[in-house]
C-alpha positions, 0 to 999 in steps of 0.5 A: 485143748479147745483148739485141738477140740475145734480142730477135731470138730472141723475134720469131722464135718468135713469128713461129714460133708465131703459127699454131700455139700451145699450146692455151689461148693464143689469145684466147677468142671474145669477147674482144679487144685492139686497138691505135692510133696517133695522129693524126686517121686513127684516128677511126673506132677512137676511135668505136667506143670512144666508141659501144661499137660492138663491144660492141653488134654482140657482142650482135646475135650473141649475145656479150658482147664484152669489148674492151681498148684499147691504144696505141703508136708505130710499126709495128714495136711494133704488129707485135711486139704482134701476134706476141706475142699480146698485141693482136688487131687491128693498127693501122699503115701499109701498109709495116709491114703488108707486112712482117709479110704477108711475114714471116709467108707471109700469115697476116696480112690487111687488114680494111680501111683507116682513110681516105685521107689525105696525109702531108706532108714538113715541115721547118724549114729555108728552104733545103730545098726538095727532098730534094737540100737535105737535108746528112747531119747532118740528120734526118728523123723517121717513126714507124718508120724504115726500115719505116714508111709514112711512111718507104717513101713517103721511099723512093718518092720518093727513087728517083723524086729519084736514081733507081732503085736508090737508094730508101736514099739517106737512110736514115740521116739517119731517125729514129724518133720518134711524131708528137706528139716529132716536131713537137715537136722541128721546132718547136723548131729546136733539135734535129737533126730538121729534117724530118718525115714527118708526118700530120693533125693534126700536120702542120697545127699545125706548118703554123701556125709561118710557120719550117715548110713542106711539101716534098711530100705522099705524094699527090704521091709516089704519084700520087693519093690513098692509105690510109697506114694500115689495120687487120688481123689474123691468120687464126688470129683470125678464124678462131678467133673469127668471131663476134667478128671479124665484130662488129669488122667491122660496128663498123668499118665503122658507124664509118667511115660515120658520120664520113664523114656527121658531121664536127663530132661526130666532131671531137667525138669525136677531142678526147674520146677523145684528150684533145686540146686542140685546138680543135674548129673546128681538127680540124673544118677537117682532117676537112673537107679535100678530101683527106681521105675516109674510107672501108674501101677500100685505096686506092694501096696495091698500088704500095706492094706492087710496091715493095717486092718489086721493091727486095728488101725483101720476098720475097713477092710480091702479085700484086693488093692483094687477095692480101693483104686479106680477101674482105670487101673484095674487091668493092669498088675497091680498089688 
């Protein structure tokens, strides 16, 4: 109970403090920490790496950027590396990042999403063809139970299976594991997790044992295709270090547009960085799915927005998805 009190206590100040810290801790312009997850959403993170992107864009404004590459699971640890000061730039997924525009009264923005993409419900049982077949014995894993992308499109879909008020239905048959233990353990069989809220690639090796099939996509849940996960920061950081923001910026977006123009050497690139033993065929196949665009733009997002203000889980309220993005994006067609 004391350490859960600190910790509490420790995510307050930060949160308390993230906009007006003792001088000398910010991070000095030309430096910058950012974090991933995993998964093929991610590429365009893993090409800037791979292609030194920002360093390059750091040099066109007359910088030499030194960048740290960080990686971690789940929303919560990547808001909590954001508060810290520890990491500048947050990868996650759409809900974790409301809960952080909230927390903080929008002092955290998007920058731009990392693709649209669909999660799929998983599970290993036969039986469990909707969510009325799960028992409550039985477990459901996201990164982030409760807070994650995934686990707010299980609550999406709840309402619309119960109806609305009981968005929390399942929520304690949720579990919080990283995608890679997460497949593991539904391949298996033998542990408590019979579903899984996955994403790509993930989703489709676990597709590959005949015992595994999909219940729904968050495509579904959402009425159309969706960007589960996007990349942001805070107005301290940009507006502390613009030439360093803006080089992440243009590194971005080059990044996104050139896997979207170059699938095989990106699926390349994925298996380098991440140190993927799949084969390069494989990742190709799921960078070429139909469902799959990568792009900047937020897409679905905003339901996202509506949700959780309406069912009480966050108290500010968005009136467009751009109250809560930069205006770097806001002359294209986002949602």
């Amino acid at each position: 109970m004391m350490k859960s009190l600190f910790k509490r206590l420790a995510v307050a100040a930060a949160t308390a403090g993230l906009f007006a810290a003792a001088p000398g801790a910010a991070r000095a312009e030309g430096k910058i920490a950012i974090v991933e997850q995993f998964g093929t959403l991610y590429l365009p993170l893993h090409v800037i790496r791979d292609q030194k992107l920002i360093e390059k864009h750091g040099k066109e404004l007359g910088l030499d950027i030194e960048v740290e590459w960080r990686q971690l699971s789940g929303g919560s640890a990547v808001n909590d590396a954001l508060l810290s000061g520890s990491i500048d730039i947050a990868s996650a997924g759409i809900g974790p990042f409301l809960t952080l525009w909230d927390r903080t009264k929008g002092q955290v923005k998007i920058i731009g999403a990392l693709g649209a993409q669909p999660n799929y419900l998983l599970t290993n049982r036969a039986d469990i063809k909707s969510l009325r077949d799960f028992k409550p014995g039985d477990k459901i894993a996201s990164p982030a139970a409760g807070v994650s992308v995934q686990s707010r499109v299980l609550q999406i879909a709840a309402e619309k299976e119960f109806g609305v008020g009981h968005h929390a239905q399942l929520a304690d048959n949720e579990i919080s594991l990283p995608h890679p233990d997460a497949t593991a353990a539904l391949l298996s069989g033998s542990t408590e997790v019979v579903g899984h809220i996955s994403n790509s690639p993930f989703q489709d090796q676990a597709l590959l044992d005949p015992k595994i099939h999909k219940v729904w996509s968050s495509y579904d849940i959402l009425g159309g295709p969706v960007t589960p996960t996007h990349v942001y920061t805070t107005l301290k950081f940009r507006a502390e270090n613009p030439k360093t923001y803006q080089a992440f910026l243009a590194a971005f977006r080059e990044a996104t547009d050139w896997v979207a123009a170059n699938r095989e050497a990106a699926a390349d690139t994925y298996i380098r960085v991440t140190k993927s033993k799949l084969e390069p065929a494989f990742v190709l196949k799921l960078l070429n799915d139909p469902e799959v665009r990568y792009t900047t733009v937020p897409q679905n997002t905003f339901k996202f927005a509506e949700f959780l203000y309406r069912t009480g889980q966050v108290k500010l309220k968005a009136e467009s998805w751009k109250d809560y993005t930069f205006e770097d994006l806001h002359d294209s067609a986002g949602s």
